[in-house]
C-alpha positions as a Markdown table, in Angstrom:
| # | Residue | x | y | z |
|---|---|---|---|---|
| 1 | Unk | 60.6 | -61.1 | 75.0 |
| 2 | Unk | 58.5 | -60.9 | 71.6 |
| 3 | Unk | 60.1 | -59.2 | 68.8 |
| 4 | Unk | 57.4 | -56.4 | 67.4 |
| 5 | Unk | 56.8 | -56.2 | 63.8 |
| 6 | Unk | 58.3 | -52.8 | 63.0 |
| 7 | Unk | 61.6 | -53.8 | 64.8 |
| 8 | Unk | 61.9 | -56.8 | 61.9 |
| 9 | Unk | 63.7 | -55.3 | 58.9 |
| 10 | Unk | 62.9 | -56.2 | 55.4 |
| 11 | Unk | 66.3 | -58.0 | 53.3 |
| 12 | Unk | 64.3 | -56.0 | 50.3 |
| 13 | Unk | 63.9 | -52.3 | 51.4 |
| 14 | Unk | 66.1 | -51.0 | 48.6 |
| 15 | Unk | 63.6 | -52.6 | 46.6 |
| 16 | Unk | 60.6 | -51.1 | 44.7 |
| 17 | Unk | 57.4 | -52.5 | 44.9 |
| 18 | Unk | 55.7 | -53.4 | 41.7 |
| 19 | Unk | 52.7 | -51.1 | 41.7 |
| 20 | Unk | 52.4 | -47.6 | 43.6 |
| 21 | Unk | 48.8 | -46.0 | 43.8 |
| 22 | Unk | 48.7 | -42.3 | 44.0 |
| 23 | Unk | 45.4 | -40.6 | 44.8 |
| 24 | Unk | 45.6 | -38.0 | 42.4 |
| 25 | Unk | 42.2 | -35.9 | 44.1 |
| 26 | Unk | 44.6 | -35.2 | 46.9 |
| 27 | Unk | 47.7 | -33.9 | 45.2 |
| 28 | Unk | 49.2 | -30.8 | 45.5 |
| 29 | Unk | 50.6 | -28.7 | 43.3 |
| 30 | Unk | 55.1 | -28.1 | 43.5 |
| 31 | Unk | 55.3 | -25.5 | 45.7 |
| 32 | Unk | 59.4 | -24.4 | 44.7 |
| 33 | Unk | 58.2 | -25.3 | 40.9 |
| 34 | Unk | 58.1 | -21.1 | 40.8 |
| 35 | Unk | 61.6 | -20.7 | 42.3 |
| 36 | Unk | 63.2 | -23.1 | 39.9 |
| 37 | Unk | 63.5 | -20.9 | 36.7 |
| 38 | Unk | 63.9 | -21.9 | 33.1 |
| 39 | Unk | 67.8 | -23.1 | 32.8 |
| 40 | Unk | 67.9 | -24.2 | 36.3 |
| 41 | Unk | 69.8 | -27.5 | 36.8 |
| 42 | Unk | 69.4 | -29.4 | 40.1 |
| 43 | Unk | 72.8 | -31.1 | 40.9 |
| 44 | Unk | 73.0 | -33.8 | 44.0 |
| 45 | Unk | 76.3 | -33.1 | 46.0 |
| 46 | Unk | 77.8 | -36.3 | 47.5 |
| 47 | Unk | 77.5 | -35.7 | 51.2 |
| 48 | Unk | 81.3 | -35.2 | 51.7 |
| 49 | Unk | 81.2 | -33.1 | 49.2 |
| 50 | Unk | 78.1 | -31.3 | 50.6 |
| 51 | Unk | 80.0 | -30.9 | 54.5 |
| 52 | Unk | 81.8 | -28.5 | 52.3 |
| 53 | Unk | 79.4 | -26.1 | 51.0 |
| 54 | Unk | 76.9 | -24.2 | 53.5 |
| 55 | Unk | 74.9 | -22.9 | 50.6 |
| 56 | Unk | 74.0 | -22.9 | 47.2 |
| 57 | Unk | 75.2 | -19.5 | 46.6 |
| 58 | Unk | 78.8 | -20.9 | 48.1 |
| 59 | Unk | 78.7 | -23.8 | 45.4 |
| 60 | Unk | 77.8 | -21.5 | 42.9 |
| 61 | Unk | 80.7 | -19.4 | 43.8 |
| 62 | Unk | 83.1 | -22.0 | 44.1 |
| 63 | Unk | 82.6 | -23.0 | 40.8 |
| 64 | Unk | 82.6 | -19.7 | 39.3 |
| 65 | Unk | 86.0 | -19.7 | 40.5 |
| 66 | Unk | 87.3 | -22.8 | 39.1 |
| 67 | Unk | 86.0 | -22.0 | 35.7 |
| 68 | Unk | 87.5 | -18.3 | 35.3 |
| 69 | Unk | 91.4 | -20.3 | 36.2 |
| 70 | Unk | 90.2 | -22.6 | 33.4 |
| 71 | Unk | 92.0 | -21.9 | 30.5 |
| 72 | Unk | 90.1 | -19.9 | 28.2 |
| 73 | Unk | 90.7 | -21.7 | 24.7 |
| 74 | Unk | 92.3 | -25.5 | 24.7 |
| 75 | Unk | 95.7 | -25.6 | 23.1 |
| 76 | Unk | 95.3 | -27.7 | 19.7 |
| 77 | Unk | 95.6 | -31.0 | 19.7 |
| 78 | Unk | 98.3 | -32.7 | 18.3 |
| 79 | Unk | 98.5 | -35.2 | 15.4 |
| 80 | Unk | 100.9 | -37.7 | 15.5 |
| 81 | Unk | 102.0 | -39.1 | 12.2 |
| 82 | Unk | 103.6 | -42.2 | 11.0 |
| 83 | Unk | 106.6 | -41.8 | 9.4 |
């Protein structure tokens, strides 16, 4: 049986090639650019991490959590002396 060519797979797919060409007449403007507010930081879960957490509002709250059983102030550092 002949082997097609899209059932070959590349060693170099991770790879990027060393031009792109983007038609720039065709373009389309970010759609969610007006959701994403000034101050808004876009953080990639790990997908293990991600299995967790059913929304953002659930990450969100999660970490809300964690940082009000933070301690508020850091106890001072000590500085060790030679005697």
């Amino acid at each position: 049986m002949k082997k097609t060519a899209s059932s070959k797979k590349s060693k170099d797919t991770d790879d990027l090639k060393s031009e792109y060409r983007f038609d720039y007449r065709k373009a389309k403007p970010n759609r969610f650019a007006a959701v994403m507010s000034e101050g808004t930081v876009a953080v990639v879960l790990e997908p293990d991490v991600a299995a967790v957490f059913k929304s953002a509002e659930a990450v969100n709250s999660f970490l809300r959590s964690a940082i009000s059983a933070m301690p508020k102030t850091l106890p001072p550092k000590r500085v060790l002396t030679r005697r």
